[in-house]
MIRO-303913 format. One line per 5 residues: number of its first residue (from 1); their letters; for each residue x, y, z of N, C-alpha, C. Coordinates in Angstrom, 2 decimals, always signed. Example, Ala and Ser with C-alpha at 12.3 -4.5 7.8 and 13.67 -1.06 7.14 Angstrom:
1	AS	+13.19:-5.69:+7.80:+12.30:-4.50:+7.80:+13.20:-3.30:+7.80  +12.85:-2.25:+7.08:+13.67:-1.06:+7.14:+12.90:+0.03:+7.87
//
This chain:
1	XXXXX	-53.91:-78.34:-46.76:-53.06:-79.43:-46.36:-53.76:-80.18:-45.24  -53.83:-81.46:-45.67:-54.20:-82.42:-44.69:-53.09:-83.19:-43.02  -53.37:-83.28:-42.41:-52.61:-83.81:-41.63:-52.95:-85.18:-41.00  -52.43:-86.22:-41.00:-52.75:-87.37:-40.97:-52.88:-87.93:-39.10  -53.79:-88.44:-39.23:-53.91:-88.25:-37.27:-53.59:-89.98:-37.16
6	XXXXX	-52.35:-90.09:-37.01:-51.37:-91.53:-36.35:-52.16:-92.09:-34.99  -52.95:-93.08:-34.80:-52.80:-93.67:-33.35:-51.93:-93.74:-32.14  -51.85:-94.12:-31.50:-50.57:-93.84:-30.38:-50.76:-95.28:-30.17  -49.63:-96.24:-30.30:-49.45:-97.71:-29.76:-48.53:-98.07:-29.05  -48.80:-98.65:-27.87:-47.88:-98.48:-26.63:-47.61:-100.06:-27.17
11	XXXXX	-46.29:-100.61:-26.91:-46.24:-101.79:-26.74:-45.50:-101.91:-25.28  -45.74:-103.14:-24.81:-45.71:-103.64:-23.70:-44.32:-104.99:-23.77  -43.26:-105.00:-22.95:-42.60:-105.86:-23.11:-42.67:-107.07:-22.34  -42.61:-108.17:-22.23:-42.75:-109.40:-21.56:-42.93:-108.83:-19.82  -44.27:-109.45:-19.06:-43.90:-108.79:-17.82:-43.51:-109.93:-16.93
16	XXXXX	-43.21:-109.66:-15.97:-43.46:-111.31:-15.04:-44.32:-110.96:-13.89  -44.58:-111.87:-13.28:-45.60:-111.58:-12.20:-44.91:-111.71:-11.10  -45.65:-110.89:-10.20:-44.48:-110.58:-9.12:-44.99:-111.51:-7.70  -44.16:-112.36:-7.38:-44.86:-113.47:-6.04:-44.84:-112.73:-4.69  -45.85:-113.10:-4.13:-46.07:-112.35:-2.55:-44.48:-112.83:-2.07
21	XXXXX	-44.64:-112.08:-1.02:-42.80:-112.26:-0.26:-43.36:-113.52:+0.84  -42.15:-114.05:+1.10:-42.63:-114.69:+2.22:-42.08:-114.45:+3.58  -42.85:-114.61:+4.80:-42.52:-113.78:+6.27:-42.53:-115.22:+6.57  -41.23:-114.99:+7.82:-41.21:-115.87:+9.13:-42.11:-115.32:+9.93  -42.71:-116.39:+10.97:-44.14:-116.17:+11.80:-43.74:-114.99:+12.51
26	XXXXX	-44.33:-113.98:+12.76:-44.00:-112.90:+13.76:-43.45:-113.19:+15.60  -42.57:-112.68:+15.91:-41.71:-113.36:+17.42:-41.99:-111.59:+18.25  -42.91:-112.06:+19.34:-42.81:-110.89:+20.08:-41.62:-110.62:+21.43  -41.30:-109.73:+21.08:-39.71:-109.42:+21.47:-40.06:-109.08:+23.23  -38.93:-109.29:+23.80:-38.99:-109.23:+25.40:-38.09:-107.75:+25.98
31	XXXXX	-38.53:-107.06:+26.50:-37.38:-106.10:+27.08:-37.34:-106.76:+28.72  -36.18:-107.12:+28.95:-35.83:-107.58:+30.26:-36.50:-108.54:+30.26  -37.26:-108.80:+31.24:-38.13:-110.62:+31.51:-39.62:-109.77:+31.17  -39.71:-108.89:+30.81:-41.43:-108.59:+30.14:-41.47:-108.58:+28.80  -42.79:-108.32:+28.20:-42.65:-108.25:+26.84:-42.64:-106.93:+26.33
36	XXXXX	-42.32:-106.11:+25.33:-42.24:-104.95:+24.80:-43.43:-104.32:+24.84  -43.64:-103.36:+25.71:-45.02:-102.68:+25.20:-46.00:-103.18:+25.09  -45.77:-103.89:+26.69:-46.89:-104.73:+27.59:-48.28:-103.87:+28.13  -48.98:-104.26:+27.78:-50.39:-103.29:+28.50:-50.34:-102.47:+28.18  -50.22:-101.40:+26.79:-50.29:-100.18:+26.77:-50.89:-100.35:+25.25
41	XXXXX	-51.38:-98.73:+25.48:-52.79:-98.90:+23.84:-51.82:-98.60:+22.66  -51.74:-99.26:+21.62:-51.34:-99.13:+20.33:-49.59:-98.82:+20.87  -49.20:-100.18:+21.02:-47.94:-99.77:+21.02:-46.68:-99.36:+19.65  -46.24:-98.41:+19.45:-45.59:-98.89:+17.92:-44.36:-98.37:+18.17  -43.05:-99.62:+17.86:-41.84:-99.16:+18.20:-41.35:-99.24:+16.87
46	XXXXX	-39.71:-98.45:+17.21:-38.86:-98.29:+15.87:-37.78:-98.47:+16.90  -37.06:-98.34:+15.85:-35.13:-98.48:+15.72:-34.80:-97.45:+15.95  -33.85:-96.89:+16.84:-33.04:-95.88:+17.19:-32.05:-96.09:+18.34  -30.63:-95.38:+17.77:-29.80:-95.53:+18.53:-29.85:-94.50:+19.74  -30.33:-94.57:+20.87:-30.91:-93.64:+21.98:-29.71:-93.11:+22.51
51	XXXXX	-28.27:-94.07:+23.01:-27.64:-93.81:+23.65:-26.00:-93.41:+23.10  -25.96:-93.72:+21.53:-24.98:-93.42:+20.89:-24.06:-94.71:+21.22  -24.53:-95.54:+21.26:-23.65:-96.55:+21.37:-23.17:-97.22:+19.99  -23.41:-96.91:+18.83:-24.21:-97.38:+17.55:-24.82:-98.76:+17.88  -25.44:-99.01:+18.26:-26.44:-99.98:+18.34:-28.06:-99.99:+18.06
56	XXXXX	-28.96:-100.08:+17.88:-30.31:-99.83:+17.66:-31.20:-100.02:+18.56  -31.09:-99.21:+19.59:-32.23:-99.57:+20.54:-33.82:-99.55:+20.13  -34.52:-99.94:+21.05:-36.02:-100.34:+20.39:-36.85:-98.63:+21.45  -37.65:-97.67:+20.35:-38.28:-96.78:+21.25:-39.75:-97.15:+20.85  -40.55:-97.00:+22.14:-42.15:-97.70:+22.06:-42.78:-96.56:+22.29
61	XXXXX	-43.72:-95.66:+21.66:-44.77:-94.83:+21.62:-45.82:-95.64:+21.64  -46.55:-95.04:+22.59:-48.56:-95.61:+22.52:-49.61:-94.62:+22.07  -50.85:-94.58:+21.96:-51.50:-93.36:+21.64:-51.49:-92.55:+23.18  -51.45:-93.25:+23.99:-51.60:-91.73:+25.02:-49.87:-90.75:+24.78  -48.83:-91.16:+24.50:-48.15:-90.00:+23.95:-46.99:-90.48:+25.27
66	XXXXX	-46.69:-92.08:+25.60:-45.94:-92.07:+26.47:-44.59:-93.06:+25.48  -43.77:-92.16:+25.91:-42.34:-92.82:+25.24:-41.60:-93.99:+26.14  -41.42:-94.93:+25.92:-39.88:-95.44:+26.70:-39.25:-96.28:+25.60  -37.77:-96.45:+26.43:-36.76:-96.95:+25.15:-36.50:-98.30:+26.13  -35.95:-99.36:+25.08:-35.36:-100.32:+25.66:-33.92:-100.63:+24.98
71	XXXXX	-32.93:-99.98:+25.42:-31.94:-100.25:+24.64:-31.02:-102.01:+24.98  -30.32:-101.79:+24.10:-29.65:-102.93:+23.33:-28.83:-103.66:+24.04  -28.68:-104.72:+24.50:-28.10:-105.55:+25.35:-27.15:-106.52:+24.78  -26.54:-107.56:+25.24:-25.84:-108.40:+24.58:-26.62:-109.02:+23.07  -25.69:-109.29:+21.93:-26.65:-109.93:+21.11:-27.37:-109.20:+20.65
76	XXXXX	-28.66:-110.37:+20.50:-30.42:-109.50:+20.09:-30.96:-109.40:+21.14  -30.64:-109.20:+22.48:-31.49:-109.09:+23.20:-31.73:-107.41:+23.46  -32.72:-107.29:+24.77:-32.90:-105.80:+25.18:-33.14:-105.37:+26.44  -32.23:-104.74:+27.24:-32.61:-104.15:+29.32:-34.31:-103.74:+29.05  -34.92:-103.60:+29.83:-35.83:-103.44:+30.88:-36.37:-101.65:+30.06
81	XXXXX	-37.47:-102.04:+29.68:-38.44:-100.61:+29.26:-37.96:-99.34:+30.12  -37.49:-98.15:+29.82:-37.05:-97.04:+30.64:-37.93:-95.97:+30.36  -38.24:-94.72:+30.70:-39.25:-93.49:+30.29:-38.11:-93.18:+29.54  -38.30:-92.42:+28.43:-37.69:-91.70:+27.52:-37.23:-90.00:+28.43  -36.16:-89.61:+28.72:-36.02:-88.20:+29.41:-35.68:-87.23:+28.44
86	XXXXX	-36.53:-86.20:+28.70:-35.58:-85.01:+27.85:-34.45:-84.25:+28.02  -33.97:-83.42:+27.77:-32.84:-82.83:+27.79:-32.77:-82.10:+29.21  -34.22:-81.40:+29.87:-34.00:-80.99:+30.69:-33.81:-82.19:+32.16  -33.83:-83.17:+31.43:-34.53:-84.00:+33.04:-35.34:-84.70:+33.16  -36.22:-84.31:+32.26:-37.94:-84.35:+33.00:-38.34:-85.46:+32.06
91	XXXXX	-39.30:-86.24:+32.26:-40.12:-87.34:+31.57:-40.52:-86.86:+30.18  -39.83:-87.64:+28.97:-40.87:-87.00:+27.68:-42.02:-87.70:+27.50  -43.37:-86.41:+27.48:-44.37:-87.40:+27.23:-45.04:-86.34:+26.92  -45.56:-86.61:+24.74:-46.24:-86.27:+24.10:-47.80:-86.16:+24.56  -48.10:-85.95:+25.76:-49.70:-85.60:+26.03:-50.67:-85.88:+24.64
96	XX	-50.91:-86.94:+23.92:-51.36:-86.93:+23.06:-53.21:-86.86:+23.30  -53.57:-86.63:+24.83:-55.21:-86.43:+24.95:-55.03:-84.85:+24.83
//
């Protein structure tokens, strides 16, 4: 007995092409009257609500491993860069050297 060896044919249905997105110009954000993660190496912040307010405060890590938060003010605005504290008290700071 022979067995007949079928091709495999994929068909493909109409695709569309997908357009780049488009961005508004990038706006660098202010905590208090400075700018966010002023003078410090590789600053990279995120969203987090720090203080349970539900609001989204802004937290800024750099590569040396120093935290501060700027939480959420009237609006879109944001208070004044703070050190991030830990639970005991004390300054958190990821020693990242």
């Amino acid at each position: 007995m022979r067995l007949a060896v079928m091709p495999l044919l994929v068909f493909a249905t109409a695709t569309t092409v997908a357009q780049s997105p488009t961005f508004a110009p990038p706006v660098r954000l202010k905590a208090g009257d400075k700018f966010l993660g002023e003078n410090r190496l590789y600053p990279s912040p995120v969203y987090q609500d720090m203080n349970g307010d539900g609001q989204a405060d802004i937290v800024v890590g750099d590569l040396r491993g120093h935290l501060t938060v700027a939480h959420r003010a009237a609006g879109a605005t944001f208070g004044d860069e703070a050190k991030v504290m830990a639970a005991d008290g004390k300054i958190l700071d990821l020693q990242n050297w």
